[in-house]
PyMOL CGO cylinders between C-alpha atoms (Angstrom):
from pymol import cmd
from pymol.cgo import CYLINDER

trace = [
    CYLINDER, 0.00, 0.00, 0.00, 2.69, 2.55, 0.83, 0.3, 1, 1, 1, 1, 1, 1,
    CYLINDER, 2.69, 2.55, 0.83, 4.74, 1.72, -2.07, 0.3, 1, 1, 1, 1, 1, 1,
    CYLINDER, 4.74, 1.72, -2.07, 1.75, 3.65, -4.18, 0.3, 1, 1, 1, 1, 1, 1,
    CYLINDER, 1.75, 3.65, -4.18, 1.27, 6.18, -1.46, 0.3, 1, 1, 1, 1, 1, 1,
    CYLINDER, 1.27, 6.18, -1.46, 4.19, 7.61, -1.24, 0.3, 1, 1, 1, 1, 1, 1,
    CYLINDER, 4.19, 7.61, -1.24, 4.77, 8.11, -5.02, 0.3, 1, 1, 1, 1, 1, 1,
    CYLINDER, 4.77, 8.11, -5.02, 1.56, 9.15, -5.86, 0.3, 1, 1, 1, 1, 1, 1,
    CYLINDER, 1.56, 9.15, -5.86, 1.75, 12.48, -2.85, 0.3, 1, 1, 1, 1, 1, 1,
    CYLINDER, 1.75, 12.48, -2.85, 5.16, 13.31, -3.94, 0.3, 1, 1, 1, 1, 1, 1,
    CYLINDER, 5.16, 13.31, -3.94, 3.82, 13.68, -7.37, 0.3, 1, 1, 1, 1, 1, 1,
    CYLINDER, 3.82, 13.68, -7.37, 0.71, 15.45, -6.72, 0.3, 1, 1, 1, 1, 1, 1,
    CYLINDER, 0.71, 15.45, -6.72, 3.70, 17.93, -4.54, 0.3, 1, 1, 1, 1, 1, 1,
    CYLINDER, 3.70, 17.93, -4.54, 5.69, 18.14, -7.48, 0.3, 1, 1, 1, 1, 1, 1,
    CYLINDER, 5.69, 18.14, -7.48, 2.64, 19.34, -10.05, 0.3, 1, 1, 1, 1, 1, 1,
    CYLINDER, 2.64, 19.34, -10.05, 1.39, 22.00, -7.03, 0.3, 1, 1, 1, 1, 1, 1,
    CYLINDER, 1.39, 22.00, -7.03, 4.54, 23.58, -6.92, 0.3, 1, 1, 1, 1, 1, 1,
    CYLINDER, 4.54, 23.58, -6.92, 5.88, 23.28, -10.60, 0.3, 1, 1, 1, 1, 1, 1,
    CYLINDER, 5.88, 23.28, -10.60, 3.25, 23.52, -12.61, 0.3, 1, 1, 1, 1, 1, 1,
    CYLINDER, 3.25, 23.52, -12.61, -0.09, 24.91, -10.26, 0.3, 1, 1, 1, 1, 1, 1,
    CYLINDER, -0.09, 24.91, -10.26, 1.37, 27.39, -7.84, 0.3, 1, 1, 1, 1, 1, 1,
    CYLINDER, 1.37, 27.39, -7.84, 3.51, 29.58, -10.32, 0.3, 1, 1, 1, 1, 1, 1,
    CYLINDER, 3.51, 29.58, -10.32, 0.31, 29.92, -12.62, 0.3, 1, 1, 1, 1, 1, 1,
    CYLINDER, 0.31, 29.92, -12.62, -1.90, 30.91, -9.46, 0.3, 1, 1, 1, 1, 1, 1,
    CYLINDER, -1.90, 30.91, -9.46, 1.04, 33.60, -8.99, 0.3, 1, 1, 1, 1, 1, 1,
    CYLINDER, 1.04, 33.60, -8.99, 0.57, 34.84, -13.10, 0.3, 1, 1, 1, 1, 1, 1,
    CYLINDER, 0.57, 34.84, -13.10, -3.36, 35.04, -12.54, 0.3, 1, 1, 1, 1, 1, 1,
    CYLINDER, -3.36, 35.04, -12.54, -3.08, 36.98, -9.38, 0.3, 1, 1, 1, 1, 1, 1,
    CYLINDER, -3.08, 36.98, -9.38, -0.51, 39.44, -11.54, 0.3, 1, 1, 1, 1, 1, 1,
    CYLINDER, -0.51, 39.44, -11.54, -2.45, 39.65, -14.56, 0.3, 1, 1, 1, 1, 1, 1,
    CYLINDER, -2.45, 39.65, -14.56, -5.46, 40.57, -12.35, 0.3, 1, 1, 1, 1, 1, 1,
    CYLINDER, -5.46, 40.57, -12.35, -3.60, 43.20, -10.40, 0.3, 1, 1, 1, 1, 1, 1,
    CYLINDER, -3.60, 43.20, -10.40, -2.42, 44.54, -13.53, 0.3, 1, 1, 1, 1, 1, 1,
    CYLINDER, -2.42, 44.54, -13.53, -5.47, 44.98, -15.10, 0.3, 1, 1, 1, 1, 1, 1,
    CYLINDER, -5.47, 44.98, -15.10, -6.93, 46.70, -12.08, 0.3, 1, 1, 1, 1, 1, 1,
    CYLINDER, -6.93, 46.70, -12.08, -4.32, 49.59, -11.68, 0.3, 1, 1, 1, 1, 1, 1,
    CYLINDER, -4.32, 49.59, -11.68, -4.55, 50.33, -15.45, 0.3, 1, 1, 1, 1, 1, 1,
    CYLINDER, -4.55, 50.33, -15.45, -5.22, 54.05, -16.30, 0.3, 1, 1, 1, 1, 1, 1,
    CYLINDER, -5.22, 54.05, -16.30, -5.73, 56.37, -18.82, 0.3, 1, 1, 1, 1, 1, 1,
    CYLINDER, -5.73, 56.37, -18.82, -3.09, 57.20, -21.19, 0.3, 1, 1, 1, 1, 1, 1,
    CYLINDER, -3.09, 57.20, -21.19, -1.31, 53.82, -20.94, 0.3, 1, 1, 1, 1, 1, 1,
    CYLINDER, -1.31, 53.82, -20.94, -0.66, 52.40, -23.91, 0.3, 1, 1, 1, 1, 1, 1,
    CYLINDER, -0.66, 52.40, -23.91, -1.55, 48.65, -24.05, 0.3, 1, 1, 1, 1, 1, 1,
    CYLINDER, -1.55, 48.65, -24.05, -1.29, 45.38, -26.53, 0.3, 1, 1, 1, 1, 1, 1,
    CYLINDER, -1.29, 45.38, -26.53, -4.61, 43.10, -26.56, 0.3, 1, 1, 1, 1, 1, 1,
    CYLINDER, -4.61, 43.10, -26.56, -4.33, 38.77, -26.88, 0.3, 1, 1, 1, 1, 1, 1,
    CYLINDER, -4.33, 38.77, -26.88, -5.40, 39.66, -30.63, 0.3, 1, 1, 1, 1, 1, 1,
    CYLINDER, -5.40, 39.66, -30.63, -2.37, 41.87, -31.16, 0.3, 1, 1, 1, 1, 1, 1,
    CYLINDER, -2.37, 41.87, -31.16, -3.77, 45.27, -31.38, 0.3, 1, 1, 1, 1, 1, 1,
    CYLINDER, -3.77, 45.27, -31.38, -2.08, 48.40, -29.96, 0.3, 1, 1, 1, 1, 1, 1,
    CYLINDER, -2.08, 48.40, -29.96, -3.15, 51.01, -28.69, 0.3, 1, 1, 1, 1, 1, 1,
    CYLINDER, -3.15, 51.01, -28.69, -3.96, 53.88, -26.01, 0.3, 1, 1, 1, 1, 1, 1,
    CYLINDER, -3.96, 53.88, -26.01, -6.74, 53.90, -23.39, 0.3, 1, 1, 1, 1, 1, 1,
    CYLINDER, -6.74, 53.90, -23.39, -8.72, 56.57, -23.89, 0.3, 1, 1, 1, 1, 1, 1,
    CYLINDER, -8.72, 56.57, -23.89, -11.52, 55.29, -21.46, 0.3, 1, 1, 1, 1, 1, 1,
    CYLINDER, -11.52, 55.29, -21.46, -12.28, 52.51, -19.12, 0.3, 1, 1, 1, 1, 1, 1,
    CYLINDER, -12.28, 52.51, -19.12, -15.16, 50.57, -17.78, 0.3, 1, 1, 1, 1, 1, 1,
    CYLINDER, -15.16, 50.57, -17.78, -16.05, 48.08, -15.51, 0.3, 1, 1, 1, 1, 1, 1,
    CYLINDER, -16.05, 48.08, -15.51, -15.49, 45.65, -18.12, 0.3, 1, 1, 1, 1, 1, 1,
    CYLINDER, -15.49, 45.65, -18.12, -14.31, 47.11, -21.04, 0.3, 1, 1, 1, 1, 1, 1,
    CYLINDER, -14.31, 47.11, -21.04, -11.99, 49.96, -21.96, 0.3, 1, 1, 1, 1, 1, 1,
    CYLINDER, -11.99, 49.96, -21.96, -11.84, 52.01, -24.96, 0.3, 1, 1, 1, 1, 1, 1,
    CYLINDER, -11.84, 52.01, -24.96, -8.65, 52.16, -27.11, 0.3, 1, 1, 1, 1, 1, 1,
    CYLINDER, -8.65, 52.16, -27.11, -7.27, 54.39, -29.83, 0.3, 1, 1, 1, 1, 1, 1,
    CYLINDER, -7.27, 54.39, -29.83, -5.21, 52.50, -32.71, 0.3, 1, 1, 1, 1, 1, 1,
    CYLINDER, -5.21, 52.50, -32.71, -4.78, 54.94, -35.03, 0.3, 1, 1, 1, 1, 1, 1,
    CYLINDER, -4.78, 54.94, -35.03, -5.65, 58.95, -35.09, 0.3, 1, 1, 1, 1, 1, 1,
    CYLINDER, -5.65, 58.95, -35.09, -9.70, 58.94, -34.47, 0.3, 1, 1, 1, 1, 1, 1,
    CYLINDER, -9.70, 58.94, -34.47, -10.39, 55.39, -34.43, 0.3, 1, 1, 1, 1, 1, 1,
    CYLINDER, -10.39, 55.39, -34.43, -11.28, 53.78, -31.23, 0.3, 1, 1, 1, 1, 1, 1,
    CYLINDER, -11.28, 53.78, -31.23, -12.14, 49.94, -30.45, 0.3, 1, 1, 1, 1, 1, 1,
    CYLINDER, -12.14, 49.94, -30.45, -14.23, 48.86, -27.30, 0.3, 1, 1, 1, 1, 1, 1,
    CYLINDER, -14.23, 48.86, -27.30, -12.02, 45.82, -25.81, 0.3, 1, 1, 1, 1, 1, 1,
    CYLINDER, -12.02, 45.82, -25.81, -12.62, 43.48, -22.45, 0.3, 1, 1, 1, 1, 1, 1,
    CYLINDER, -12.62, 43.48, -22.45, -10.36, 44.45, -19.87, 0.3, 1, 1, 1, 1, 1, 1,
    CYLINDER, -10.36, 44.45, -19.87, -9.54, 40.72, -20.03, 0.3, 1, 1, 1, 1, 1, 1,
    CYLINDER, -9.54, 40.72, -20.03, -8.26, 40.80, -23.29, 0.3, 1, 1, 1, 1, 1, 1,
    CYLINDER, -8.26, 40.80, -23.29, -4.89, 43.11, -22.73, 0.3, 1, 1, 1, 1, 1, 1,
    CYLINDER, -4.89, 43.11, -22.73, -2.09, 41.23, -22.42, 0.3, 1, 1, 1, 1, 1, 1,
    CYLINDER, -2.09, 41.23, -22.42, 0.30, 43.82, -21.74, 0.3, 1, 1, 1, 1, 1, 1,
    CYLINDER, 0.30, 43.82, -21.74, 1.65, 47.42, -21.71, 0.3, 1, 1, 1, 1, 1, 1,
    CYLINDER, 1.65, 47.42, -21.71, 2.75, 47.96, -25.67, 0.3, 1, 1, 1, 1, 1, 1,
    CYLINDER, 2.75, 47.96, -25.67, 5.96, 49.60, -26.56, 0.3, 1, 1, 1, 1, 1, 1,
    CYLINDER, 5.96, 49.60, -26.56, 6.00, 53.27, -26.85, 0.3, 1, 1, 1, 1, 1, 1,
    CYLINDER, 6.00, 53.27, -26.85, 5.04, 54.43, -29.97, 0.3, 1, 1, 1, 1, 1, 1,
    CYLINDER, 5.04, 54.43, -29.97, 7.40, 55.45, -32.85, 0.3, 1, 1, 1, 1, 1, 1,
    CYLINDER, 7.40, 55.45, -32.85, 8.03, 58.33, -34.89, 0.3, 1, 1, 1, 1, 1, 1,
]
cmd.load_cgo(trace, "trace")
């Protein structure tokens, strides 16, 4: 019996702290992220757009891609602050 035991907790350890702790850690950041974003940053959605916030929402936040165009996107959807813009 303890010859399966043992195995079997010391993998279920391994996966918890290899593979289900660190992404508990990335979900808590992305959340925080999203939270303390602000007008004026400038942001890159999972779909690859860039842009500014120009607006935000409970659940959505406005961006502007190019001069005068503007996109409605879920806050979940930004993956990340965008590099500063060129030129």
């Amino acid at each position: 019996m303890w010859t399966f035991v043992v195995p079997m907790v010391l993998m279920v350890g391994i996966f918890y702290f290899l593979l289900i702790r660190p992404q508990q850690r990335k979900a808590k950041e992305h959340k925080q992220f999203l939270e303390n974003l602000k007008r004026g940053d400038r942001v890159i959605t999972a779909g690859g757009l860039c842009g500014e916030i120009t607006a935000l929402g409970d659940n959505t936040l406005t961006l502007e891609i190019a001069d005068k165009i503007r996109v409605e996107v879920g806050r979940g959807y930004i993956a990340g602050f965008a590099p500063k813009k060129s030129g």
